[in-house]
C-alpha atoms as one frame of an Amber mdcrd trajectory, in Angstrom:
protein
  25.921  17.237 -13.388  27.576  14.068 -11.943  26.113  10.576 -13.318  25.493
   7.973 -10.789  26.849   4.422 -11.303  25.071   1.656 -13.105  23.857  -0.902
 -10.354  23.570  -4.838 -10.616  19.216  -5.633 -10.424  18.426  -6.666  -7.262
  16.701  -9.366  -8.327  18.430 -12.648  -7.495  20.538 -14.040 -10.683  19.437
 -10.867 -12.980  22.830  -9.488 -13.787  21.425  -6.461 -15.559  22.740  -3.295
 -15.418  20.298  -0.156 -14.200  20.110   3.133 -12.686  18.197   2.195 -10.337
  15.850  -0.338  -8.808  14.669  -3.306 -10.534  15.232  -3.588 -14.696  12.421
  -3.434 -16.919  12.229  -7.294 -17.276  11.914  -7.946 -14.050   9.450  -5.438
 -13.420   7.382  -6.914 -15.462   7.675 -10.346 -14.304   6.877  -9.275 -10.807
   3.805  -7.305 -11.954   2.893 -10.340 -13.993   3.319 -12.476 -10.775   1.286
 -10.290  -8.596  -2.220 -11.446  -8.228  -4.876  -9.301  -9.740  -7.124  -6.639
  -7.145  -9.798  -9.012  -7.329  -8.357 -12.485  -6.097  -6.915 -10.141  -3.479
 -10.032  -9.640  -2.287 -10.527  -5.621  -3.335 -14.038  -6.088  -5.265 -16.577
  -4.711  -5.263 -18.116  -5.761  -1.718 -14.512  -4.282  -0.559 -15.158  -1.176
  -2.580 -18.749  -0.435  -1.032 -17.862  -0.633   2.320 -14.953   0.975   2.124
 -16.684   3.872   0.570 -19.120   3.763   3.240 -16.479   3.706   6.500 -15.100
   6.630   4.264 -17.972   8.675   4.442 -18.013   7.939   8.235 -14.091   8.905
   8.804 -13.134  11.622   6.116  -9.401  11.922   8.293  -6.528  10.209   8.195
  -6.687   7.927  11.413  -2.565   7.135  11.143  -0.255   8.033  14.476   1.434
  10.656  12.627  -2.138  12.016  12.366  -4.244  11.125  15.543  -1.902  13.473
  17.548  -2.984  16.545  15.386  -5.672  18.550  15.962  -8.975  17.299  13.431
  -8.379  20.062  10.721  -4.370  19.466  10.468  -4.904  16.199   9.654  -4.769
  14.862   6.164  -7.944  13.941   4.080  -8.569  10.014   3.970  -8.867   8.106
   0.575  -7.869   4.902   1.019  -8.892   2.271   4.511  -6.164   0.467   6.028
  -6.742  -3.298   7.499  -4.374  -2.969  10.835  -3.630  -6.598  10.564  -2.396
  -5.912   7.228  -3.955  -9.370   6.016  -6.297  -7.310   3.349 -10.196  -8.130
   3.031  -9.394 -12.219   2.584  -8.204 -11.917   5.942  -9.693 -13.686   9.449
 -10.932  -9.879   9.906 -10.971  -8.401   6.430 -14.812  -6.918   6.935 -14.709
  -6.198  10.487 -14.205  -2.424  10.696 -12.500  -2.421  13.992  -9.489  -3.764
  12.431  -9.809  -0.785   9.701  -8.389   2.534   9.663  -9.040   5.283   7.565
  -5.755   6.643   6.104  -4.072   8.896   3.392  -2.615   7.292   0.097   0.877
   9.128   1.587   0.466   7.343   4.911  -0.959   4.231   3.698   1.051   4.075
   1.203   4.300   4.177   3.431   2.697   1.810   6.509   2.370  -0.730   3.403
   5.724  -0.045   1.983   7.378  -0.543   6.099   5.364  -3.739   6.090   6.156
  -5.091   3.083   9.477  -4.578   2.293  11.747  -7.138   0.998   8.779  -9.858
   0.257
């Protein structure tokens, strides 16, 4: 099985060799960094009415999935603030800028939007 080459962290100034993606120490010093759920908003006012919009949309509402057919559609679990500014947000409890989404899809829609920040 062929080995794949050691890579410089991407970090800026980290020199550290790794397989792959960031190196442990700067892991943690970005999850450190991070603000907690909470200050971001996601408490438990967030967690109630997401729950309830939820109960009220039980599919995926994504592009991918609003072209299938109701059934094919994947399950929601997690809702999705279109502006992408979270529940602090100018609109962060007005449900017309929420969508009801997969962890897959909302997972990946957050990963497009946030990349390299």
């Amino acid at each position: 099985m062929p080995r794949k080459a050691m890579q410089v962290c991407p970090t800026p100034g980290c020199p550290t060799l790794t397989p792959a993606g960031r190196c442990p120490t700067c892991q943690a010093k970005a999850r450190a960094a991070r603000p907690q759920p909470n200050q971001r908003g996601y408490n438990t006012a967030w967690r109630k009415a997401s729950a309830e919009y939820l109960q009220e949309h039980p599919w995926c509402e994504c592009p991918e999935c609003t072209a299938l057919p109701l059934l094919q559609r994947d399950l929601a679990t997690e809702v999705d603030h279109i502006d992408g500014l979270g529940p602090l947000g100018p609109r962060g409890f007005d449900s017309s800028n929420w969508q009801a989404m997969s962890k897959r899809h909302h997972s990946r829609k957050t990963a497009a939007e946030t990349w390299g920040t």
